[in-house]
Structure formats: structure tokens, C-alpha cells
Backbone as a printed PyTorch tensor [residue, N CA C, xyz], in Angstrom:
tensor([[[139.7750, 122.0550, 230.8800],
         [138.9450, 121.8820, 229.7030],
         [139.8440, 121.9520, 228.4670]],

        [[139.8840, 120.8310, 227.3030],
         [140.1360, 120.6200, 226.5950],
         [139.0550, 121.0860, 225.4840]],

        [[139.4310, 121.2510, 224.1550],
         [138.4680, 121.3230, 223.1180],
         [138.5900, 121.2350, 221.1360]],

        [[138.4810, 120.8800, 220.5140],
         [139.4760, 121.5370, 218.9780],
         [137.9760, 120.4730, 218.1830]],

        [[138.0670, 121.0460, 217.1820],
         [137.3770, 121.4690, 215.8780],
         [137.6830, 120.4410, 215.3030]],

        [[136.5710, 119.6810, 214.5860],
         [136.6800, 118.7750, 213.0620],
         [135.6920, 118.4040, 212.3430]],

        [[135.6420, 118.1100, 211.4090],
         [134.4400, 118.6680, 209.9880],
         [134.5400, 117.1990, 209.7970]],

        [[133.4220, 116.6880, 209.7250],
         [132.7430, 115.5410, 209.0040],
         [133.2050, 115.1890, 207.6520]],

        [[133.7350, 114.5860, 207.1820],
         [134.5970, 114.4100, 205.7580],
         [133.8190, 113.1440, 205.1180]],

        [[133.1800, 112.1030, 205.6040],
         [132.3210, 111.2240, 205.4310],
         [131.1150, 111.4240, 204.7120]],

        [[130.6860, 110.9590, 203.5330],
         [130.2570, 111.0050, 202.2890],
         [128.5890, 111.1240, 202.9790]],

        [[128.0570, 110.5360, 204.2520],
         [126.8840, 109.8220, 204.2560],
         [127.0370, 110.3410, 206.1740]],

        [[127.7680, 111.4870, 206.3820],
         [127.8300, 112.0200, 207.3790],
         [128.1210, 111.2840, 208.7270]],

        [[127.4960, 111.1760, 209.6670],
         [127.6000, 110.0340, 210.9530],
         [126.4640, 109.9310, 211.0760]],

        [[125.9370, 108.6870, 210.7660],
         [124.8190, 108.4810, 210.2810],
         [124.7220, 106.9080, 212.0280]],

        [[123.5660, 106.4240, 212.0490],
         [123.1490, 105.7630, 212.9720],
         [124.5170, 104.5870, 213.2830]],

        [[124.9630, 104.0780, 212.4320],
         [126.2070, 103.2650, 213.3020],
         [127.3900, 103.6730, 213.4730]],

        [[127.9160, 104.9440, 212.9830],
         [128.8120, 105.2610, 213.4820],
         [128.9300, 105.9560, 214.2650]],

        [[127.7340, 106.6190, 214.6170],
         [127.4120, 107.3930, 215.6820],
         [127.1190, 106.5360, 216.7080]],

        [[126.8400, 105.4150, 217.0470],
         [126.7580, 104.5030, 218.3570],
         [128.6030, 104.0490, 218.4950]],

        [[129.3360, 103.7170, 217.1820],
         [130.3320, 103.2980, 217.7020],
         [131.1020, 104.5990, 218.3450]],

        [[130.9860, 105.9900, 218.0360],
         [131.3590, 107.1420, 218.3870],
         [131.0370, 106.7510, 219.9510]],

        [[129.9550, 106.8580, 220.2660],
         [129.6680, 106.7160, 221.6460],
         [130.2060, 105.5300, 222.7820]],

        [[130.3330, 104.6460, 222.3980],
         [131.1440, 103.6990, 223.0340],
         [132.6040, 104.3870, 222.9220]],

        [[132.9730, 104.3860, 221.9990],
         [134.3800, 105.1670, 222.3690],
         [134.4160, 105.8460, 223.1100]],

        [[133.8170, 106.8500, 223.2580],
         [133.1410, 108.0480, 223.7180],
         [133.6350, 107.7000, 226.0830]],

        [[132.7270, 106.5410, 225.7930],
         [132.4060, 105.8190, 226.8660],
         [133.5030, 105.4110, 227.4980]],

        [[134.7690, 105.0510, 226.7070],
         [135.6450, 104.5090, 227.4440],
         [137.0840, 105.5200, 227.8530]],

        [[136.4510, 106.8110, 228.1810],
         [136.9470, 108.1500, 228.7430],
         [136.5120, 108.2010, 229.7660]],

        [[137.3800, 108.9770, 231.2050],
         [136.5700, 109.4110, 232.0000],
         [135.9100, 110.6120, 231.8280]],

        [[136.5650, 111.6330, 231.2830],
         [136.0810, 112.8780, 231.5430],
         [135.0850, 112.6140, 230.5680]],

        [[133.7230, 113.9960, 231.0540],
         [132.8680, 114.3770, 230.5520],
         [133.2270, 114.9030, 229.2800]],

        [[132.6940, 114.5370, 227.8910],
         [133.1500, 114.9380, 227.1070],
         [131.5220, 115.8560, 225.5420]],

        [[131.2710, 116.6310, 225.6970],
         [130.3750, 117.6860, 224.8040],
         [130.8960, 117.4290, 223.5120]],

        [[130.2300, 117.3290, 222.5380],
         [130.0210, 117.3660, 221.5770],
         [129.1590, 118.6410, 220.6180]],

        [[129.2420, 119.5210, 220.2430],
         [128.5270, 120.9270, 219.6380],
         [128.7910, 120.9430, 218.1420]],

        [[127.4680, 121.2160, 217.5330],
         [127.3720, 121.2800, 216.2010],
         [126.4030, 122.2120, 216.0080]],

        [[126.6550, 123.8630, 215.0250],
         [126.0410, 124.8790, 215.2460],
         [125.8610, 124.9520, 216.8310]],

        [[124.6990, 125.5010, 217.3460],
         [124.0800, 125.9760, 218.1120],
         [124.0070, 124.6590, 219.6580]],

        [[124.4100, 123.7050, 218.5580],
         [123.5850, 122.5200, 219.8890],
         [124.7670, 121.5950, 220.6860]],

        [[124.2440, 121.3620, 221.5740],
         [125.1520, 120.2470, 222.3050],
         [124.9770, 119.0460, 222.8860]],

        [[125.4700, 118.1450, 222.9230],
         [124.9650, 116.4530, 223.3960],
         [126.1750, 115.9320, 223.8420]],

        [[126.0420, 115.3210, 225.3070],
         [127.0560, 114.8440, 226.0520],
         [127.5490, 113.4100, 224.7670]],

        [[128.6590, 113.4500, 224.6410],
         [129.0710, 112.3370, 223.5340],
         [128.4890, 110.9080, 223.8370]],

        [[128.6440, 110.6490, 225.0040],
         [128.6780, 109.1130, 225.6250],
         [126.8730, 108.6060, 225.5290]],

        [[125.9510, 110.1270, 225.1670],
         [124.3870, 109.1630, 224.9850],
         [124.1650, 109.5110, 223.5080]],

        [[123.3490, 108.3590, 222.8510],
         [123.4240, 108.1650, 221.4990],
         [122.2500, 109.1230, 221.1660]],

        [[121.3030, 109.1370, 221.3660],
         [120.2240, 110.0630, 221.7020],
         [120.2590, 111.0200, 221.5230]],

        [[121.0980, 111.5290, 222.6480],
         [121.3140, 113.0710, 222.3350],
         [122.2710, 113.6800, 220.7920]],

        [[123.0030, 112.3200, 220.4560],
         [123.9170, 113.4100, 219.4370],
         [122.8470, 113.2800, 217.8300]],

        [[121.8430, 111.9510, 218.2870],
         [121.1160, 112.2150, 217.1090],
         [120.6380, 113.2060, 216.5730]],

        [[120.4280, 114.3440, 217.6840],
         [119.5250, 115.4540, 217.6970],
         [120.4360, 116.7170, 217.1590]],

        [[121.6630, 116.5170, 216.7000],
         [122.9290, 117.3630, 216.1450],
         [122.8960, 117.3670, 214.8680]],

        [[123.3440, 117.9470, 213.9850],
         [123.7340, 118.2350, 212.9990],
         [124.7230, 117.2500, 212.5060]],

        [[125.0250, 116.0890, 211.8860],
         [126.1720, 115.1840, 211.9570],
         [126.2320, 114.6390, 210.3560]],

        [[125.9850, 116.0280, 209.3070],
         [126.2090, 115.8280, 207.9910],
         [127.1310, 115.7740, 207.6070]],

        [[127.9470, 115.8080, 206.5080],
         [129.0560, 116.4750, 205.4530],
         [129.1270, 117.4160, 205.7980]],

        [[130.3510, 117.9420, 205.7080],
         [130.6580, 119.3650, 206.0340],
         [130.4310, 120.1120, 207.1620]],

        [[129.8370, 119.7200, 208.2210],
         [129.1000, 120.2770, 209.4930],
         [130.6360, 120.2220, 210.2710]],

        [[130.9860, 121.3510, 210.7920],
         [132.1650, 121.3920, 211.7740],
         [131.4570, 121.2290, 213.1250]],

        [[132.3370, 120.2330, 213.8180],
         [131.9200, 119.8960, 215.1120],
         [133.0030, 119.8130, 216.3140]],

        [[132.7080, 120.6100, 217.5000],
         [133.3890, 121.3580, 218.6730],
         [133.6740, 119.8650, 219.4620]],

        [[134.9580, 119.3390, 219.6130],
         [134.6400, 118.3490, 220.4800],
         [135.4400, 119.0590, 221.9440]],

        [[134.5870, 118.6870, 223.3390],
         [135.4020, 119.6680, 224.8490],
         [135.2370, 118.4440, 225.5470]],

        [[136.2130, 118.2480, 226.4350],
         [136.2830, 117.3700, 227.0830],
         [136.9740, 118.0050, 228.4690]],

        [[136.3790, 117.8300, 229.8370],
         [137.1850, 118.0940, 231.1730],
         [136.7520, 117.1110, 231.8310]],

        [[138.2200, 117.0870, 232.2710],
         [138.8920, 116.1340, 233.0290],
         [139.8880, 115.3190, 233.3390]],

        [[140.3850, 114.2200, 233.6810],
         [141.8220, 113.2980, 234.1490],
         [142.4040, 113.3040, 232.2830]],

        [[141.3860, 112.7070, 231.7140],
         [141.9280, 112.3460, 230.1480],
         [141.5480, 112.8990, 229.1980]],

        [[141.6210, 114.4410, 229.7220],
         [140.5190, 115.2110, 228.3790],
         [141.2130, 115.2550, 227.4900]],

        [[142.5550, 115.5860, 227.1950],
         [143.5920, 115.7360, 226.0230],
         [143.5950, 114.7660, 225.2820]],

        [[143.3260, 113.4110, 225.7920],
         [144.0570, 111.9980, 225.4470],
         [142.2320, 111.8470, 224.5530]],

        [[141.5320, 112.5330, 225.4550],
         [139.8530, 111.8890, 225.0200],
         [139.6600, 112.9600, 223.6680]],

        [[139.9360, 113.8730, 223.7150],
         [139.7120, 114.5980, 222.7450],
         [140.3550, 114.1830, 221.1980]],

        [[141.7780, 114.8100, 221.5010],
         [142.7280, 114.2670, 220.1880],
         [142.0030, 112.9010, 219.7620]],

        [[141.8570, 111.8150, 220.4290],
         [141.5670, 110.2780, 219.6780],
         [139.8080, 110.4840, 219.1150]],

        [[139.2360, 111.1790, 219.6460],
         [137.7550, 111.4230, 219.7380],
         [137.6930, 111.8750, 217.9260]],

        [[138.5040, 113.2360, 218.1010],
         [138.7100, 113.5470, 216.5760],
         [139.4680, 112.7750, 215.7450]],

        [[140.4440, 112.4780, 215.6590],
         [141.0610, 111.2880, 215.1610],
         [140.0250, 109.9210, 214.3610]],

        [[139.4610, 109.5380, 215.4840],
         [137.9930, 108.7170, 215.1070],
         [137.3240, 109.4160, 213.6980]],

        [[136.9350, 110.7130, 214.1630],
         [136.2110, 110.8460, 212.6930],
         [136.5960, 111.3430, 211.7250]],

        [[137.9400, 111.5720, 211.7560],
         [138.7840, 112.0590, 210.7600],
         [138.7820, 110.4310, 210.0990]],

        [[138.5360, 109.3330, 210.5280],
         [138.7600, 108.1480, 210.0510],
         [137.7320, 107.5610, 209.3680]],

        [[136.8570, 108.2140, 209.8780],
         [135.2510, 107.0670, 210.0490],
         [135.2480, 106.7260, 208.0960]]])
């Protein structure tokens, strides 16, 4: 198990399309990869579930990933929204 921390820096948070392109990315990992914001958690790869997260400004969010490419899935995972 892999895991590390990154805060939403995006003016308008992850709002409905970047949160689907999150998930396709998401998708093209093997390992299972969690997503946690406060209290809650949503497997990254369904769009659904991360709607139901916290995905404002400023909201720090837990990304964990286990498995073959959790290191490789994680680091780029955050990376992504350090970009968005």
C-alpha cells in the first residue's frame, strides 16, 4: 500500500469534468486505488462515488493505492491534480 496527500489548488475545485477525466486516468492503473476526503472514501476509478466527496478548494485529499503500480498510480494520480 501506497498513499500521500494533496490539496485541491483549483479555483472551481474538481468539479464534474475533471472529475470524470480523474477517473479514466484513474482507470488506466491496475491497482485498486481510494481516494479519501475528510471522513469519506470512493474507489477513484467510479465517478459516482467520488461525487459524493468533498472535492472543493482547499479540501486535502488521501490518495492509497495497492498493488503491481501503486507507486507509479499514486505519484501521477497526484501530479494530475496538482495540474488540473
Amino acid at each position: 500500500m501506497y498513499q500521500q496527500n494533496v490539496v485541491i489548488t483549483t479555483p472551481n475545485g474538481i468539479h464534474t469534468r475533471p472529475a470524470a477525466r480523474l477517473v479514466e486516468y484513474a482507470k488506466s492503473f491496475e491497482s485498486y486505488i481510494t481516494i479519501t476526503s475528510k471522513d469519506k472514501s470512493s474507489n477513484a476509478k467510479r465517478f459516482f462515488g467520488l461525487q459524493t466527496l468533498d472535492l472543493s478548494k482547499g479540501c486535502n485529499l488521501t490518495i492509497t493505492a495497492e498493488g503491481v503500480d501503486e507507486k507509479k498510480a499514486v505519484d501521477q494520480l497526484v501530479d494530475f491534480i496538482k495540474n488540473l
